[in-house]
N, C-alpha and C positions, 0 to 999 in steps of 0.2 A: 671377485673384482677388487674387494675392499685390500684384500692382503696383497697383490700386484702395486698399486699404486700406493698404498697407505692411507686412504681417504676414500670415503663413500661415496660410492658411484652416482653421477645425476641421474635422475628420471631417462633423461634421452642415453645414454650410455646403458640402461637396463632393458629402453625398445630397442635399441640396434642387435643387443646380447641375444635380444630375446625372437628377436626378427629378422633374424639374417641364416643365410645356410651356412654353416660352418667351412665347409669346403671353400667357396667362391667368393664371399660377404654379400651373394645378392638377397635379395627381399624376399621374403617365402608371399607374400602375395603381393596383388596392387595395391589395397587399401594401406599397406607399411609404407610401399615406397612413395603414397603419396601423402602420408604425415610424414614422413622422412624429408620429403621436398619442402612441405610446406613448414614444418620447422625450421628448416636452413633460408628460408626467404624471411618469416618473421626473425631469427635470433638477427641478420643483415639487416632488416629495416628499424628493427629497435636499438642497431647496436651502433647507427648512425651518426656522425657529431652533432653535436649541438649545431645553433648557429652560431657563426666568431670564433669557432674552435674546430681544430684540426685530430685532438687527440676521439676515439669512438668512445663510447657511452657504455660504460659498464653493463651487463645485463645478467640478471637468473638464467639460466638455463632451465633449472627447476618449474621456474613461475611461465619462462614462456612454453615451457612445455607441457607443465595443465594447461593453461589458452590453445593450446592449438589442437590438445586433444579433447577438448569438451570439460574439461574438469572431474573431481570426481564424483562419483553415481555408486553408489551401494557401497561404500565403500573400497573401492576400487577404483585406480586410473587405468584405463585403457595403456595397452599395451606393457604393463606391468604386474596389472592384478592383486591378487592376494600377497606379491612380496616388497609391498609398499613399505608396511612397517618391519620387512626382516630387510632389506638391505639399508632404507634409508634411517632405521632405529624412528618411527614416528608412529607413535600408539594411534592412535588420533587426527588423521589427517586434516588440513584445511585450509589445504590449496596454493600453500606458498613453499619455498623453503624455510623449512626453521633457521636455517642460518642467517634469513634476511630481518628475521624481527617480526617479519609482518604477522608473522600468525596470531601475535600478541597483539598488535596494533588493530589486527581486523578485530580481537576477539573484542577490546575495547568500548572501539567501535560499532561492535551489535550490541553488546551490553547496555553500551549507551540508546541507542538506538530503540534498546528493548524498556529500557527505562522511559524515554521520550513518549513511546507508541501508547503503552501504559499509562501515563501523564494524559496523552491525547484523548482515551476510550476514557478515560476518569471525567475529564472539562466536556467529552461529548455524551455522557451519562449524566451529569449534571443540566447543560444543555436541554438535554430531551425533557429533563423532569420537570424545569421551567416550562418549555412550552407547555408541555401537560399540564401544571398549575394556572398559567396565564390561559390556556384552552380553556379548561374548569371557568376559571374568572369568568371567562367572555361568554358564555353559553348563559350561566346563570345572572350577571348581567344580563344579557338577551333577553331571558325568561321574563325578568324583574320590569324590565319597559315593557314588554306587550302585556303584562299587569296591569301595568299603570295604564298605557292606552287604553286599553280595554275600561278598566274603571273611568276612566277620563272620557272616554265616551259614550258608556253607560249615562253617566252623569247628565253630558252634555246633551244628549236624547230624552234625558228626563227633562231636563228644565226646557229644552224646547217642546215636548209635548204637553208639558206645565203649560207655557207660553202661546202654546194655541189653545187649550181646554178653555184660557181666560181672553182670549178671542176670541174664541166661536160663543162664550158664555156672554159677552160683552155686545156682540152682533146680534144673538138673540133676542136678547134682551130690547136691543135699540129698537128691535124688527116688531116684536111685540109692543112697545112703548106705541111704537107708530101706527100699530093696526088697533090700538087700543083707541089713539086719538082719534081717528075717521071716523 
């Protein structure tokens, strides 16, 4: 295909090669003629003007043709296969044309992304270690007052039984004073 035209065939130019009866151009099954349809309704709806403008909107062919078949999975696009990187020269696939740039801008973009996530699991491991330390604090604070209550009302049970021992010694006392004077 590449030596007919001069230039490397799109994705959708490799399903139709690859999906069509030689004799007729129809579809060797349904499931072709209906990503063949459904291709030709997205490249129309993306290829639509702006608004205010009359000229249509540039489009991938490429890019819209991973979206409409699912992207790819094992390395491999549907209805291309294994000759992703022999006709389009892409070691590596990832999901765009290389011609658009994007592949760079996506790779970027997760790097970044991967950099972020990383940043995030660092601040949310830091995070947890705190609570864990402030948890510690609070337990052993905890412990530290029902100490002190406990002493504190040890105490406070002492000196009120102090505080009756010298009333009932006191009552006694008075009781016998008085049976003494009769």
């Amino acid at each position: 295909m590449e030596k007919s035209s001069g230039k490397k065939p799109t994705y959708y130019e490799l399903f139709i090669r690859n999906h069509t009866k030689r004799g007729d151009g129809s579809f060797v099954n349904e499931k072709a003629k209906a990503l063949n349809d459904d291709f030709i309704r997205l490249r129309e709806e993306m290829s639509q003007p702006e608004e205010g403008s009359s000229e249509p909107r540039p489009v991938d062919d490429n890019e819209i043709f991973v979206k409409n078949v699912g992207g790819v999975k094992k390395s491999r696009l549907y209805g291309i296969g294994s000759e992703i990187s022999a006709y389009c020269g892409i070691a590596s696939f990832s999901g765009t044309s290389p011609a658009t740039g994007h592949s760079h801008e996506l790779e970027d973009k997760l790097q970044l992304m991967q950099e972020e996530n990383k940043l995030l699991r660092d601040q949310f491991k830091d995070l947890q270690d705190q609570h864990q330390k402030i948890q510690e604090k609070n337990e052993k604070m905890q412990e530290e007052m029902r100490k002190q209550m406990q002493e504190e009302m040890c105490k406070q049970m002492q000196e009120m039984q102090r505080q009756m021992q010298e009333q009932m010694k006191s009552q006694l006392a008075a009781f016998f004073r008085g049976d003494n004077d009769q």
